[in-house]
VEXDREN-2710 file (C-alpha; in Angstrom, 1 decimal):
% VEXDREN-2710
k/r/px/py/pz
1/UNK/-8.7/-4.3/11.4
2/UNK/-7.5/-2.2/8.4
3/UNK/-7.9/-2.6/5.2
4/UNK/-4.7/-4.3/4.7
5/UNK/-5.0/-6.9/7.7
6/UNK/-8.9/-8.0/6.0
7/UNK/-8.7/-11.8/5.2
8/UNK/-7.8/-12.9/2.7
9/UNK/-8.9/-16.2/0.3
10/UNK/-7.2/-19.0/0.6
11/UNK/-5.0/-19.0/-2.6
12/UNK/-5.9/-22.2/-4.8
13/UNK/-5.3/-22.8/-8.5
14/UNK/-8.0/-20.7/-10.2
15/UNK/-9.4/-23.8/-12.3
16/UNK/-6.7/-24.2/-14.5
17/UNK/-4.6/-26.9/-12.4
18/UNK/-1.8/-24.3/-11.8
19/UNK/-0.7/-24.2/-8.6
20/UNK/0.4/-21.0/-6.6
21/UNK/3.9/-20.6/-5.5
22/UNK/4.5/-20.1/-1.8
23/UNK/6.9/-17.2/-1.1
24/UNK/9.8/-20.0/-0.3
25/UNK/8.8/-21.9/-3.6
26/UNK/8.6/-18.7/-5.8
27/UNK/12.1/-17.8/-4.5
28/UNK/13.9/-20.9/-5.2
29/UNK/12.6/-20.4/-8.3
30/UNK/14.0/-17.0/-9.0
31/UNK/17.3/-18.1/-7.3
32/UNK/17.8/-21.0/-9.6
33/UNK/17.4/-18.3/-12.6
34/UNK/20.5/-15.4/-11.6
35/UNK/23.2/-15.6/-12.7
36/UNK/26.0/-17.4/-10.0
37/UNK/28.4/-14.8/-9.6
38/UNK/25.1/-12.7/-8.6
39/UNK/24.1/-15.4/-5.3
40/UNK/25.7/-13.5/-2.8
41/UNK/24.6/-13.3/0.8
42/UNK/24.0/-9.7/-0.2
43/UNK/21.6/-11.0/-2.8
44/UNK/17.9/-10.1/-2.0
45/UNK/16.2/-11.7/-4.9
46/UNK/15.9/-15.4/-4.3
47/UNK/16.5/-15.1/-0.4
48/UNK/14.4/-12.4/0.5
49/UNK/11.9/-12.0/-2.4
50/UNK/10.8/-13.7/-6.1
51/UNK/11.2/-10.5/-7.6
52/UNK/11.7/-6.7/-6.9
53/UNK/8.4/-5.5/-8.4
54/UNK/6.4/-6.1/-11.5
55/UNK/4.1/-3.8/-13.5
56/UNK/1.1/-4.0/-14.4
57/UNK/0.1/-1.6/-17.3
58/UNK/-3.7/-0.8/-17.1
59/UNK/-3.2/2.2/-20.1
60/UNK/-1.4/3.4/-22.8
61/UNK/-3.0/6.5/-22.0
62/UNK/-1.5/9.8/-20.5
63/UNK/-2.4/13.1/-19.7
64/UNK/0.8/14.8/-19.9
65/UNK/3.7/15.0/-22.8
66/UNK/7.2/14.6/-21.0
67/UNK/10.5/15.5/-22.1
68/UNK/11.4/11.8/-21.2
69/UNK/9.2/9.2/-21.8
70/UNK/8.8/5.4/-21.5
71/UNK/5.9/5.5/-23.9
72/UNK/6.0/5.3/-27.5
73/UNK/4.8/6.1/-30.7
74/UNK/1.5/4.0/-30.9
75/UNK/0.7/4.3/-26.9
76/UNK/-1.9/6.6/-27.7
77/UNK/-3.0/4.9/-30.1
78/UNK/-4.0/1.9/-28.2
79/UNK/-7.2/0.6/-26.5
80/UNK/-7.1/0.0/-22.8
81/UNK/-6.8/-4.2/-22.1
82/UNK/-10.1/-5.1/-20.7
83/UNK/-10.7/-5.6/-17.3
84/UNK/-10.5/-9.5/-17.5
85/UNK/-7.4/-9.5/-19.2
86/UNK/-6.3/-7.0/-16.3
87/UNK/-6.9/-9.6/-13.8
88/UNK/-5.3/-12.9/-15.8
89/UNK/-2.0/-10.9/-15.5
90/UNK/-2.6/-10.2/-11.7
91/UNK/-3.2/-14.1/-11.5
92/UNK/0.0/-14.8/-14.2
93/UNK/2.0/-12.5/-11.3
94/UNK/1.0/-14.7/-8.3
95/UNK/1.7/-17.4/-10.7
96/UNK/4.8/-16.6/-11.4
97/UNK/6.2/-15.0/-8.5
98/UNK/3.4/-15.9/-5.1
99/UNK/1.5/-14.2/-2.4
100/UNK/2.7/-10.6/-1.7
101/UNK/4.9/-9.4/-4.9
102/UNK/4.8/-5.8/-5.1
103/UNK/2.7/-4.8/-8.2
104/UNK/3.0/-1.4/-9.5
105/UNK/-0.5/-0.7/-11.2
106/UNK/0.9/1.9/-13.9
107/UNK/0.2/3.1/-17.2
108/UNK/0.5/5.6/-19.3
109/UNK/-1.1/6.7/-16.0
110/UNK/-3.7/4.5/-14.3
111/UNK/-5.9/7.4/-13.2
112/UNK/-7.3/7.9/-17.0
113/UNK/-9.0/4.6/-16.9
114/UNK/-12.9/4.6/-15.1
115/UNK/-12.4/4.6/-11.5
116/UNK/-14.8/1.9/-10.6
117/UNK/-12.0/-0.4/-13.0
118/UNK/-9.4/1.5/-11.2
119/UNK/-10.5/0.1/-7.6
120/UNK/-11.7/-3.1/-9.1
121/UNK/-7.9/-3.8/-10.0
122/UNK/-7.0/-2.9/-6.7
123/UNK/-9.3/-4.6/-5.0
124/UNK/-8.6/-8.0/-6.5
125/UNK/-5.1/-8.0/-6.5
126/UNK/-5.4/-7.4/-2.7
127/UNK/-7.8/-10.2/-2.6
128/UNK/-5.4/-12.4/-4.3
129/UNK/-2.5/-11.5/-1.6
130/UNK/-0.2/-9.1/-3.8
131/UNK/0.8/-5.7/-2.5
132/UNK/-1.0/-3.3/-4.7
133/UNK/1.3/0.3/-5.6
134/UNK/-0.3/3.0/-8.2
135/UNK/2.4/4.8/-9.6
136/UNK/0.7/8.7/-11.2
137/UNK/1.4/11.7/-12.4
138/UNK/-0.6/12.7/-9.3
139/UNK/-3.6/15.1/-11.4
140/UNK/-6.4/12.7/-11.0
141/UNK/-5.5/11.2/-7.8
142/UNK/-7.5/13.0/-5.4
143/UNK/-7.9/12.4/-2.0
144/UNK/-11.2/11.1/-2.4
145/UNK/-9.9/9.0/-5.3
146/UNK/-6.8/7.9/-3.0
147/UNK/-9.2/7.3/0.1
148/UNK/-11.3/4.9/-1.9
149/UNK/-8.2/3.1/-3.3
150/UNK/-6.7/2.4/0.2
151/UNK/-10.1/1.0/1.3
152/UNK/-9.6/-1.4/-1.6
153/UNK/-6.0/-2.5/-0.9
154/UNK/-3.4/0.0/-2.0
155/UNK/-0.3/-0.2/-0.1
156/UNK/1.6/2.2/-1.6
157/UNK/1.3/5.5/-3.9
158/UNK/4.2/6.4/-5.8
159/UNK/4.0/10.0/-7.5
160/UNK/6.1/11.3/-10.4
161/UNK/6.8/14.7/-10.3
162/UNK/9.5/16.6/-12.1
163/UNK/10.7/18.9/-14.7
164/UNK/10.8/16.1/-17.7
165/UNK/6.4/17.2/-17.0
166/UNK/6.0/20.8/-18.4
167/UNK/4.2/21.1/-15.6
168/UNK/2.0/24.5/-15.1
169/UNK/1.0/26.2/-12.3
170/UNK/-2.6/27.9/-12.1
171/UNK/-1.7/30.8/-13.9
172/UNK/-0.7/28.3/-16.9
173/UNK/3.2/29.3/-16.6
174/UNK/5.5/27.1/-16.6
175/UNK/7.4/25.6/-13.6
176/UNK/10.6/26.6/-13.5
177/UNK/13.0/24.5/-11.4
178/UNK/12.3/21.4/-9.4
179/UNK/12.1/23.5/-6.1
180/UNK/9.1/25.4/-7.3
181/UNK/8.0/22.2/-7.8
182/UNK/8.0/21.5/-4.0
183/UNK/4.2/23.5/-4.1
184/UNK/2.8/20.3/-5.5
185/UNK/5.1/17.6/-3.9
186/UNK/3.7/18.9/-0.4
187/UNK/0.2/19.0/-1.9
188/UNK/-0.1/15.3/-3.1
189/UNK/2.1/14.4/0.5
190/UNK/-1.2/15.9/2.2
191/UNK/-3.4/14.1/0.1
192/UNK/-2.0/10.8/1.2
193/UNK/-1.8/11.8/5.1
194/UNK/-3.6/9.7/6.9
195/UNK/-5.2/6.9/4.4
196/UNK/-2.9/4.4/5.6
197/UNK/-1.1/4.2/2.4
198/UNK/2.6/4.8/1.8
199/UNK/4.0/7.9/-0.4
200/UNK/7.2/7.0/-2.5
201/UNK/8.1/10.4/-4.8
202/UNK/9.4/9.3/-8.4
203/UNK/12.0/11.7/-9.7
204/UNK/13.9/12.0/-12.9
205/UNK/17.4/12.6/-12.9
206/UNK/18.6/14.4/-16.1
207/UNK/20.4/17.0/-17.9
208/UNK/18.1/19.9/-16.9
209/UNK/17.8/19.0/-13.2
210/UNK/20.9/17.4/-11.9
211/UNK/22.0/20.2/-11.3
212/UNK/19.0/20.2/-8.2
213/UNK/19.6/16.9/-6.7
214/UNK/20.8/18.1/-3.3
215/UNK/17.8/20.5/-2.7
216/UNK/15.2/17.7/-3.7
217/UNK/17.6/15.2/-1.4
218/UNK/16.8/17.9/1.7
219/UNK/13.3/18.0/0.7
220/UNK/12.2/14.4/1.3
221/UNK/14.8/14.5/4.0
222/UNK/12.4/17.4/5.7
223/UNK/9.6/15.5/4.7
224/UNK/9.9/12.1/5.9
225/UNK/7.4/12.1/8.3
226/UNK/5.1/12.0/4.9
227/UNK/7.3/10.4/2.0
228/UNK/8.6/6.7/2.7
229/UNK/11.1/6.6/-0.2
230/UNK/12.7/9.1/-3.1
231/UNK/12.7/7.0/-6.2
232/UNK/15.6/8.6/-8.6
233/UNK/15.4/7.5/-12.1
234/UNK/18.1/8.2/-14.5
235/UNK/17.6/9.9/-17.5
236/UNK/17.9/6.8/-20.5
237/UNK/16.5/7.0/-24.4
238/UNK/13.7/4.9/-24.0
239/UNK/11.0/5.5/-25.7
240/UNK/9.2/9.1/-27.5
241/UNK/11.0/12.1/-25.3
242/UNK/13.4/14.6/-26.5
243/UNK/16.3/14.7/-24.2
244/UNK/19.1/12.2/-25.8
245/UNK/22.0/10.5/-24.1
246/UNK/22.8/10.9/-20.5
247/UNK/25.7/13.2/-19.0
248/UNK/28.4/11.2/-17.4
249/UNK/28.2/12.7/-13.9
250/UNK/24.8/11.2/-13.8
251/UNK/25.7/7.9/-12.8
252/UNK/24.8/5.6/-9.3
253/UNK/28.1/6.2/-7.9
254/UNK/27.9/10.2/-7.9
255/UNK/24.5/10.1/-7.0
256/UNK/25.7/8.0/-3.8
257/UNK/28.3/10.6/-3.0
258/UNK/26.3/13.6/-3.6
259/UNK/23.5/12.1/-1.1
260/UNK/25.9/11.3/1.1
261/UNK/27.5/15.0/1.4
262/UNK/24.4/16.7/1.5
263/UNK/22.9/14.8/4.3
264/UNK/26.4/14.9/6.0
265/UNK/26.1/11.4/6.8
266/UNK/27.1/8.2/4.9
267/UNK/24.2/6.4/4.2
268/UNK/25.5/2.4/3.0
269/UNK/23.8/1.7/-0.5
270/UNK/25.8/-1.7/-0.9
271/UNK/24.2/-4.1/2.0
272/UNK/21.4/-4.9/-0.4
273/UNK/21.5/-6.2/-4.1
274/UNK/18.3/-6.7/-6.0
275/UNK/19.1/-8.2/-9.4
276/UNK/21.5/-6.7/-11.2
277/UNK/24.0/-4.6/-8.6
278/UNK/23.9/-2.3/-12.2
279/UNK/20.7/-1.3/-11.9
280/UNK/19.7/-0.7/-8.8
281/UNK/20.9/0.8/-5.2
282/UNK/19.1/1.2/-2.3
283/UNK/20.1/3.0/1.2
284/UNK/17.9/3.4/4.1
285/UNK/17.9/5.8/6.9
286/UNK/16.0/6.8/10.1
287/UNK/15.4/10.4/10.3
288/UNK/15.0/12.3/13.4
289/UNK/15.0/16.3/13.8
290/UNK/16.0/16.7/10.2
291/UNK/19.1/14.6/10.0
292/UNK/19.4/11.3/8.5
293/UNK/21.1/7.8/10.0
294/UNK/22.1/5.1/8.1
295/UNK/19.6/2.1/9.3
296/UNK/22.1/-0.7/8.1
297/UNK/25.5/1.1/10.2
298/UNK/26.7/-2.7/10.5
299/UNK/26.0/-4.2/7.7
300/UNK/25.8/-7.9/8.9
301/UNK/23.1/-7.6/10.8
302/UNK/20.9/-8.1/7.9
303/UNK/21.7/-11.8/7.9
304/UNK/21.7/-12.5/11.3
305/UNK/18.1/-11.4/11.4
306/UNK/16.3/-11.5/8.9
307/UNK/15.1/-15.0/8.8
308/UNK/14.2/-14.0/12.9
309/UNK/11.3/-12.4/10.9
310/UNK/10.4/-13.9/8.0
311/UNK/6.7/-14.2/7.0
312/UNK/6.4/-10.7/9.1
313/UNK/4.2/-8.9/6.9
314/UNK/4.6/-4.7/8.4
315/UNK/2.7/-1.9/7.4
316/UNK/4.6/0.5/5.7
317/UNK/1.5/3.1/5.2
318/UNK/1.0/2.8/9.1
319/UNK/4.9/3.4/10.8
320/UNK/3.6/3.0/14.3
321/UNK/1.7/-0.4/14.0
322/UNK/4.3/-1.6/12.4
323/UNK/6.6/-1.0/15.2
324/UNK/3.9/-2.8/17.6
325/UNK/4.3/-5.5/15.1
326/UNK/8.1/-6.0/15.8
327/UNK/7.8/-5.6/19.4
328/UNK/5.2/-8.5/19.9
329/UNK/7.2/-10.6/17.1
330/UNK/10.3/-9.4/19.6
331/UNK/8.7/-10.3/22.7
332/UNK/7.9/-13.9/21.6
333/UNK/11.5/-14.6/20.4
334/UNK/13.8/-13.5/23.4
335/UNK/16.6/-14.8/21.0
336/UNK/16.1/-11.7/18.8
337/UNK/16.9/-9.1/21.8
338/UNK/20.5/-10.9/22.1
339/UNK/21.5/-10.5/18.0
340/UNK/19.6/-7.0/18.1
341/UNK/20.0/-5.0/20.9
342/UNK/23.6/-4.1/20.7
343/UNK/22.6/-3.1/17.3
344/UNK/19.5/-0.9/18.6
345/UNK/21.6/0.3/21.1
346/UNK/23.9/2.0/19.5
347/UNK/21.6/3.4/16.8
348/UNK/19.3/5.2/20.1
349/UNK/23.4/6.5/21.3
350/UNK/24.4/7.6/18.3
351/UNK/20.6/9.3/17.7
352/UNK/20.3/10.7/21.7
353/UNK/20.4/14.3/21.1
354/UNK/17.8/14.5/18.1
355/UNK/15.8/12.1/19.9
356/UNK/15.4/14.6/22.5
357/UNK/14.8/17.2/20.5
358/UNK/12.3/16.0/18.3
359/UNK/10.4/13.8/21.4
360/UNK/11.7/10.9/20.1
361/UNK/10.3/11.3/16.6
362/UNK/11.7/8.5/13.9
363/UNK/11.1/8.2/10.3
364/UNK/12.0/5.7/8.1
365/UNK/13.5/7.2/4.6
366/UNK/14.6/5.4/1.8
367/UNK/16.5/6.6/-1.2
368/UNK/16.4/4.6/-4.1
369/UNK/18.3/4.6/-7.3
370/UNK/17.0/3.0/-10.4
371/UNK/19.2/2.9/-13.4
372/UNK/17.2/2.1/-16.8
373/UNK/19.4/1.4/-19.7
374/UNK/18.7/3.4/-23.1
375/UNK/17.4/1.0/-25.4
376/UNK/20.1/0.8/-28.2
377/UNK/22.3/-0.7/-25.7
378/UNK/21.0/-3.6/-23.6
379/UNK/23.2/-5.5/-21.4
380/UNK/22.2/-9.0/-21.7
381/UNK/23.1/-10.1/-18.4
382/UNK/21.1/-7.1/-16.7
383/UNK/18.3/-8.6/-18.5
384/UNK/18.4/-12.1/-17.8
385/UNK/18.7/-11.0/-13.7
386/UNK/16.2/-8.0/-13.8
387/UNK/14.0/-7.3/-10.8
388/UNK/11.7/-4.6/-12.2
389/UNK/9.4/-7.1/-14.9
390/UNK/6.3/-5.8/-16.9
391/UNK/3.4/-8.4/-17.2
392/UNK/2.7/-8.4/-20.8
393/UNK/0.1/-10.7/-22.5
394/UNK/2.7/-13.3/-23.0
395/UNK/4.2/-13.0/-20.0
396/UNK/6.3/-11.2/-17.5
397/UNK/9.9/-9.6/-19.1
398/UNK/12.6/-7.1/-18.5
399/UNK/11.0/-3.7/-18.4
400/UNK/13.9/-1.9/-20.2
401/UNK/13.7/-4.8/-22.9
402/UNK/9.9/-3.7/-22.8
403/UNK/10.2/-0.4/-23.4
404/UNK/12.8/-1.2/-26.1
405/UNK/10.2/-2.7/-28.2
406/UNK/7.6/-1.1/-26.6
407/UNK/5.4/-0.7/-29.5
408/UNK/5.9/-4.3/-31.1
409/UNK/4.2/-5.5/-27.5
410/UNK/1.3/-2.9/-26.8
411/UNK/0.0/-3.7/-30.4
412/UNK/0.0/-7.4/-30.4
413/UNK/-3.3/-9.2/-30.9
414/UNK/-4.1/-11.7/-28.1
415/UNK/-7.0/-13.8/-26.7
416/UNK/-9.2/-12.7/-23.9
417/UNK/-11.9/-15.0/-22.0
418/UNK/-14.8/-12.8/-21.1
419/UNK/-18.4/-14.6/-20.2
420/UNK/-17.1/-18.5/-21.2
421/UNK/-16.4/-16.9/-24.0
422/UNK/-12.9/-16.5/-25.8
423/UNK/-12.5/-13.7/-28.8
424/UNK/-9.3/-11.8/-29.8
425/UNK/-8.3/-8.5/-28.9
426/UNK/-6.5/-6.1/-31.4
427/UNK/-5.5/-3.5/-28.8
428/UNK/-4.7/-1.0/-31.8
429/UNK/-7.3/1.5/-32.3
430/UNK/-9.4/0.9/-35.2
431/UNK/-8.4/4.5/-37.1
432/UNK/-5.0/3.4/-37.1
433/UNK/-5.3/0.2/-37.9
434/UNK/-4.1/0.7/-41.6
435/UNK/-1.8/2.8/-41.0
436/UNK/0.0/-0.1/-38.3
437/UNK/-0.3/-2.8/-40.7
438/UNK/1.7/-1.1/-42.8
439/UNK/4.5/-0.1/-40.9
440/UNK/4.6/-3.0/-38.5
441/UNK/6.8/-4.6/-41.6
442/UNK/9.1/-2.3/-41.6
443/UNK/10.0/-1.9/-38.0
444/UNK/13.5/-3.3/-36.3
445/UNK/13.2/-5.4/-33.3
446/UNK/16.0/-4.1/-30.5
447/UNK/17.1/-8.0/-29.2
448/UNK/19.0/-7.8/-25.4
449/UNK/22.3/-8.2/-27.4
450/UNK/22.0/-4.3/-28.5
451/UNK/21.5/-5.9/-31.7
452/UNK/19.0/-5.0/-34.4
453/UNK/17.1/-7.2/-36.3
454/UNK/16.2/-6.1/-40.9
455/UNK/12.2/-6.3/-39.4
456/UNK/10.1/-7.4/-36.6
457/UNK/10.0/-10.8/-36.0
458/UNK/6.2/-12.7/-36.4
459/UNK/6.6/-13.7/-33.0
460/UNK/8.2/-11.2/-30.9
461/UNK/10.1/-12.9/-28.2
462/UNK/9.1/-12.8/-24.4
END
């Protein structure tokens, strides 16, 4: 048994009354919330999931000063939420969205926090059947850091590296393109091998490495057997960095072609919506011998099976038990062999030769496209139907919305039950403390309409 198949309690209302969505429940939920025109048979929110993912922000704290960045002015400047706090979100997350919603366990980055808090956040939202992601920079997350983390629960690591970093090599200079930055994206792949754990690559599409996107494209492509998913993000005004505005050409649609023509195969990013089909595009692809397939080459297939395996929980950080998985879920349900097996079929003909030559070697690759908005123009509609939410003390909302008003949130004073006892936390740090008061007054809250309001609102909307 590994550490993801340990059992699990039996989720019950945690004293309060409330009772825990089940993943059908917690769908119906979301579903009744999109917009109409967005219930498509496409649609994956509703159908196939509550929500896309939801982030959990354990810090304010990070180690590094990026060229883009989420983070704002006072993120420094705040306290870490305490541990109990930490886990009422987890809890407000099942609540809100039932058993195995992706959390991404983020930051700032996570890794600054005390490592036994680290794996106790792990740890429980594994025990409390949500699928556990820490999203890093990478420098603190060792192996022996990583190797403790998937023995509490982590399903997936998701590493950021790119230019935006000013990252330095060991002789302190400066990295100069995103392929020298392949030295450390192979070093943090090796770190992962093995733990049972995942590895998605975060990258940052922007004005000083667009330019690169075919070389890092070929890179994960090479490196499958180690990297699950490339995460692209698109360069968007945020929060504290220095790059403004976004260049035209960097924009889902060319990204789509440009993957596309450098893997020399069309890989379908439209069978799947989650959300907003604005902000987010997915493809998937089996690689074998260095070339990459499309996985969904007929599109409908999707529908016809995938309620042939619902509840089937797979392994993403262990490829080939989750393959024994589908088999024995395959075998019990002859059915499935008469929808599937053409479709197999001609994925294993169209494969043959590479098969061969790599002794029938497969890896799963996904390339995913995430496309925040700047925060002086919200789209109201991509808000109301986002599927990447931040937990904040309120509440879960709209991450860009979040990082809009990033400040106004991370500041705000809230209770916090620790020892049957209730007190309130001011997450601001007490040297600044003056200095916020004062200047709190005079900020402008950015509302979803784009629109600005003279001052921040007493109570800031969730």
């Amino acid at each position: 048994m590994n550490q993801h198949e340990k059992a699990l309690p039996v989720l019950q209302p945690n004293g309060n009354g409330r009772h825990v969505p089940t993943p059908k429940e917690a769908q119906a939920r979301t579903w009744e919330k999109l917009h109409p025109k967005l219930r498509t048979p496409s649609q994956s929110l509703g159908q196939r999931k509550a929500m896309g993912c939801v982030s959990l922000e354990i810090t304010q704290r990070c180690n590094l000063d990026c060229t883009l960045c989420y983070l704002s002015e006072m993120s420094e400047s705040t306290l870490d939420i305490p541990l109990e706090e930490v886990k009422r979100r987890l809890d407000e997350i099942l609540y809100n969205y039932g058993p195995n919603t992706p959390v991404q366990i983020s930051g700032g980055d996570p890794t600054l926090r005390k490592e036994e808090e680290l794996i106790e956040i792990v740890r429980y939202a594994s025990a409390r059947g949500l699928q556990p992601a820490l999203l890093t920079n990478g420098i603190k997350a060792t192996r022996e850091l990583l190797q403790k983390l998937a023995a509490a629960g982590l399903r997936d690591v998701a590493f950021h590296v790119d230019m935006t970093q000013n990252l330095k090599d060991e002789k302190k200079r400066l990295y100069a393109s995103e392929e020298e930055l392949n030295v450390i994206r192979k070093k943090y792949i090796a770190r992962a091998r093995g733990l049972g754990i995942a590895v998605i690559f975060n990258t940052t599409l922007c004005s000083t490495n667009f330019h690169e996107l075919p070389m890092l494209i070929r890179f994960f492509r090479d490196h499958a057997a180690g990297v699950g998913m490339c995460s692209f993000q698109l360069q968007a005004d945020t929060g504290r960095g220095v790059l403004q505005g976004r260049p035209d050409s960097i924009e889902p649609r060319n990204l789509i072609r440009i993957i596309n023509e450098t893997l020399g195969r069309k890989i379908n990013f439209d069978v799947v919506d989650i959300g907003h089909p604005s902000c987010n595009r997915i493809g998937y692809s089996f690689v074998c011998n260095r070339h990459a397939y499309d996985l969904w080459w007929d599109p409908a297939i999707i529908n016809k099976l995938y309620h042939e395996f619902e509840g089937i929980g797979l392994d993403r950080g262990n490829p080939g038990k989750a393959v024994v998985t589908v088999l024995k879920h395959v075998l019990k349900r002859p059915r499935i062999l008469l929808k599937g097996l053409p479709f197999i079929l001609v994925h294993l003909w169209r494969m043959k030769w590479d098969l061969l030559a790599s002794g029938f070697k497969v890896h799963k690759l996904s390339f995913f496209i995430h496309n925040f908005m700047h925060a002086d123009c919200l789209d109201p509609e991509r808000i109301d139907n986002c599927s990447f939410m931040v937990m904040t003390s309120e509440g879960p909302m709209s991450m860009c919305l979040h990082n809009a008003n990033r400040d106004l949130y991370i500041t705000k004073e809230f209770k916090v039950q620790a020892n049957g006892e209730e007190k309130i936390f001011n997450p601001v740090r007490e040297p600044k403390r003056d200095y916020w008061a004062k200047k709190l007054p005079t900020l402008q809250y950015v509302n979803p309409l784009g629109r600005e309001e003279e001052q921040a609102p007493a109570e800031i909307p969730v």
